[in-house]
C-alpha positions in Angstrom: 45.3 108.9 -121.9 42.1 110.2 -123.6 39.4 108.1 -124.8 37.5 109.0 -128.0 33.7 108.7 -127.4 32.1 106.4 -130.1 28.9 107.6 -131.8 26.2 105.6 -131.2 25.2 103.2 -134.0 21.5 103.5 -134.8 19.1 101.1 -135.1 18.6 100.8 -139.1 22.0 100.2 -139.3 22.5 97.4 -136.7 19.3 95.5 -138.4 21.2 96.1 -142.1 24.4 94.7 -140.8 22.6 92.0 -139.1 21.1 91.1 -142.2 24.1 91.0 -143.9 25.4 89.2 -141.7 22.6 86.5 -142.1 22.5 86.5 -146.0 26.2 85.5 -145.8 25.7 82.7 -143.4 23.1 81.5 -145.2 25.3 81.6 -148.3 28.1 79.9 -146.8 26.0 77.0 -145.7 24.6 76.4 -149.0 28.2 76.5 -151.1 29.5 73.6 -148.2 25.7 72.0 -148.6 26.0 72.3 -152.2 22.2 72.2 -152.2 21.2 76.2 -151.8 21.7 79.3 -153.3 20.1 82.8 -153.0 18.7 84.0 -156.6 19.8 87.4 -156.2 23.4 86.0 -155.7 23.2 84.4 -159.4 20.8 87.0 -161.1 21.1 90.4 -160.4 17.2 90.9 -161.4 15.8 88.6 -158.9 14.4 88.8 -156.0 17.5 88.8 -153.0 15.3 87.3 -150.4 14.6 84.0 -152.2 16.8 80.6 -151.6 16.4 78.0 -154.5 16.8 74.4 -153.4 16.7 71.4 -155.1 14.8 68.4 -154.4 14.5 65.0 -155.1 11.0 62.2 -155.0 11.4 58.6 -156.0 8.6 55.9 -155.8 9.7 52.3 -156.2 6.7 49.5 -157.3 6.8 46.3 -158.5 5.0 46.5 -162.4 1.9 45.2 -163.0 1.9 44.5 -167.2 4.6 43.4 -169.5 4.8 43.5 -172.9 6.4 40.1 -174.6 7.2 39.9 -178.2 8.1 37.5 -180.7 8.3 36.6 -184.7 6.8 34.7 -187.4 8.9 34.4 -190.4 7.8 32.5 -193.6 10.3 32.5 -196.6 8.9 31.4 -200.3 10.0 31.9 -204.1 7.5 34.2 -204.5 6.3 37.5 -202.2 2.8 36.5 -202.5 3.4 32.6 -201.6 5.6 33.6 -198.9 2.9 36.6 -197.7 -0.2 33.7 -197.3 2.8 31.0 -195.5 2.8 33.6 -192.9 -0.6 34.8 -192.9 -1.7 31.2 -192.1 0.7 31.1 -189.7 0.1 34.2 -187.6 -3.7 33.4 -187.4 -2.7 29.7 -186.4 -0.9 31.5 -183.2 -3.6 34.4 -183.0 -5.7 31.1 -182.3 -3.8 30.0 -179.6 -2.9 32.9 -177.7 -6.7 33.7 -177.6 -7.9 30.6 -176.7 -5.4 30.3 -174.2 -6.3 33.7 -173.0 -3.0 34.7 -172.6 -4.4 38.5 -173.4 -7.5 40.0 -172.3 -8.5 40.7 -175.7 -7.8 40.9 -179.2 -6.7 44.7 -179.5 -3.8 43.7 -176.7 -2.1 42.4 -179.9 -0.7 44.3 -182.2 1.3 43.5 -185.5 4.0 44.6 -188.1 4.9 43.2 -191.2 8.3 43.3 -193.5 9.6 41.7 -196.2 13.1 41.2 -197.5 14.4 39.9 -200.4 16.6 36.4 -199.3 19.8 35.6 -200.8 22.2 33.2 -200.6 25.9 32.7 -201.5 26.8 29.6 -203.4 30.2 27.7 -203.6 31.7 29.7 -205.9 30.8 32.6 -204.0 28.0 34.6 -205.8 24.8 35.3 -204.6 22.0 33.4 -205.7 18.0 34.7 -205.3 16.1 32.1 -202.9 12.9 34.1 -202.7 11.2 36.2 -200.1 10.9 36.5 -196.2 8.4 37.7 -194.9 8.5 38.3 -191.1 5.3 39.5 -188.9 6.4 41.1 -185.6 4.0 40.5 -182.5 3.5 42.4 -179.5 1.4 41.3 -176.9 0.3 43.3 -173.8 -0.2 41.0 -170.6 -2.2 43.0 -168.4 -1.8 40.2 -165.6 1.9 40.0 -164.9 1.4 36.7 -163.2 0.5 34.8 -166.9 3.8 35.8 -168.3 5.0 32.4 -167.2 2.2 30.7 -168.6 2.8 32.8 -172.1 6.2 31.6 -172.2 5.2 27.7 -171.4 2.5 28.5 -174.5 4.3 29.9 -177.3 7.3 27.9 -177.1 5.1 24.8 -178.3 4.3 26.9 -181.3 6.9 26.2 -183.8 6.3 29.2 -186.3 7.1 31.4 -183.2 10.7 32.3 -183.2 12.4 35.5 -180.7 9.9 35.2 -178.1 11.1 37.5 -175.2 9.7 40.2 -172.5 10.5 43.6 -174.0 9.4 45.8 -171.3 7.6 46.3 -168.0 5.1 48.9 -166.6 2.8 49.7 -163.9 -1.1 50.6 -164.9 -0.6 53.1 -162.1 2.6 54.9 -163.6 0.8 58.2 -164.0 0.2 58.2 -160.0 3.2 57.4 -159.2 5.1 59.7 -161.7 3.0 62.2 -159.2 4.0 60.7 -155.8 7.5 61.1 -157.1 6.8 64.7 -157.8 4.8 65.2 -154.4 8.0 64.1 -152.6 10.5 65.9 -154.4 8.8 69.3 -153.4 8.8 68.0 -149.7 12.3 67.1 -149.6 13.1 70.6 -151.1 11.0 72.5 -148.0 13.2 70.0 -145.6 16.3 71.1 -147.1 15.4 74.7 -146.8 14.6 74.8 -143.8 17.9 73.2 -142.8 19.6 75.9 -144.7 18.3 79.1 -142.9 18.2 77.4 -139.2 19.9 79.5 -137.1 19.4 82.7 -139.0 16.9 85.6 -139.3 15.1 84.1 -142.1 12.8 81.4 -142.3 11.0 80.2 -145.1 8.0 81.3 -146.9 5.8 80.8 -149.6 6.9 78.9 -153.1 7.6 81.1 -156.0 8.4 78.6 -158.7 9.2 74.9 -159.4 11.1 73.9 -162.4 11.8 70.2 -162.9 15.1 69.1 -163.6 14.8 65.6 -164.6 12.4 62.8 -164.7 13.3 59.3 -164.8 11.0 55.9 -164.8 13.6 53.4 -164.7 12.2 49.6 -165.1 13.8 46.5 -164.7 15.7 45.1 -167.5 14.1 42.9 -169.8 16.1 39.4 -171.0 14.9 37.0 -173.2 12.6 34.1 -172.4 14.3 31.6 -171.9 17.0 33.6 -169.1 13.6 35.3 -167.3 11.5 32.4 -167.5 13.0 29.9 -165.4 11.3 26.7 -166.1 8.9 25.7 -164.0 6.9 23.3 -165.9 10.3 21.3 -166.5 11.2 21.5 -163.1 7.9 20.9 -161.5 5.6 19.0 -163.6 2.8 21.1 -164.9 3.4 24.3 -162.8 3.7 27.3 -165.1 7.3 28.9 -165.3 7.8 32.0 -163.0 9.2 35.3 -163.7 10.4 37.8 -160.8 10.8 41.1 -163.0 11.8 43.0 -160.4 11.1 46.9 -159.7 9.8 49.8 -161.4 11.3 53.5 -159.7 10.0 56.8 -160.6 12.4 59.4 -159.7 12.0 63.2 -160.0 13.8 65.9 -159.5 12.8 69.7 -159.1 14.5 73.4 -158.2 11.9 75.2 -156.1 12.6 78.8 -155.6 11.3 80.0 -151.6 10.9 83.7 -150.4 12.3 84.6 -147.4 10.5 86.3 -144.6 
């Protein structure tokens, strides 16, 4: 039996099928990761030895301001009688809440006014004009989180107030955190790239581009007064209702493309 003599493979050629060899193991790993793909597998213009990864950053803090609403509604014959009812009313609370200082100053209220016409159905079932209601809305900004118990104990001795609930939370900070969230997103991306080419001829370089997929600052849900505001001054006599608001998280989520060396 004769043996054929095999011609020697050169060296170019083992290092291309070697790299071949690697770009497909890396492949394979990210379709069962799910979490990395070459760019010149998607987009025949890119640049082959890239791997795109994508990354996610949250930050979770407790807020730090509130912002708590409520109504003042007059109703009159006329739109003018019933405008001045309310007037006097709102600066009667204005009074109050400053006084009190509920808010750290006058521009941490803010206002908005609308009027409707009021009608009324009588027994025969026609509607019958009974003037005008004007309602002024009222937003207040607490900038000390820990008084929103004390605004609730306030204003619900004020008997032209009507509605009074927390609308919404936030953090003073937000803006720092939003950029934690992004900081952490880009170093879970370099984690998870360098789990993807372990174990191959690559290893990761430099980043070529970040493109954020979604951004999320997700703050605990706001009830009504009387549900969030647990009473304290009925329960302990004199001790200002408490309110745990729970947390704010700011979440972020990026593609970052990496070359290849």
């Amino acid at each position: 039996m004769s043996l054929r003599k095999l011609a020697p493979i050169k060296r170019s050629e083992a290092m291309f099928h070697a790299s071949k060899l690697a770009v497909s193991f890396i492949a394979i790993s990210a379709l069962l990761t799910g979490t990395a793909t070459f760019a010149g597998a998607t987009n025949k213009d890119s640049d082959p030895d890239t791997i795109e990864i994508t990354g996610t950053g949250i930050v979770q803090e407790l807020p730090d301001q509130a912002s708590v609403t409520f109504a003042i509604t007059s109703q009159q014959i006329n739109l003018s009688a019933a405008t001045q009812k309310n007037a006097d009313a709102y600066v009667a609370a204005k009074k109050i809440i400053l006084d009190e200082k509920l808010v750290e100053s006058e521009t941490d209220i803010s206002t908005t006014i609308n009027n409707n016409e009021a009608w009324e159905y009588d027994k025969d079932n026609k509607r019958v004009f009974k003037g005008w209601a004007v309602t002024k809305s009222v937003r207040l900004c607490i900038k000390d989180i820990s008084l929103l118990g004390r605004v609730q104990d306030v204003l619900s001795t004020v008997t032209s107030v009507s509605g009074l609930q927390i609308s919404s939370y936030s953090h003073s900070r937000a803006a720092e955190f939003e950029l934690e969230a992004y900081s952490r997103a880009v170093a879970d991306a370099i984690v998870k790239a360098k789990s993807a080419v372990r174990g191959t001829l690559y290893s990761v370089g430099g980043i070529k581009r970040i493109s954020e997929v979604g951004s999320v600052g997700r703050g605990p849900i706001a009830y009504s007064a009387s549900k969030q505001m647990a009473g304290g001054s009925e329960a302990g006599g004199g001790a200002s209702s408490s309110v745990e608001p729970g947390v704010i998280t700011y979440s972020k989520s990026l593609t970052v493309l990496f070359k290849l060396k």
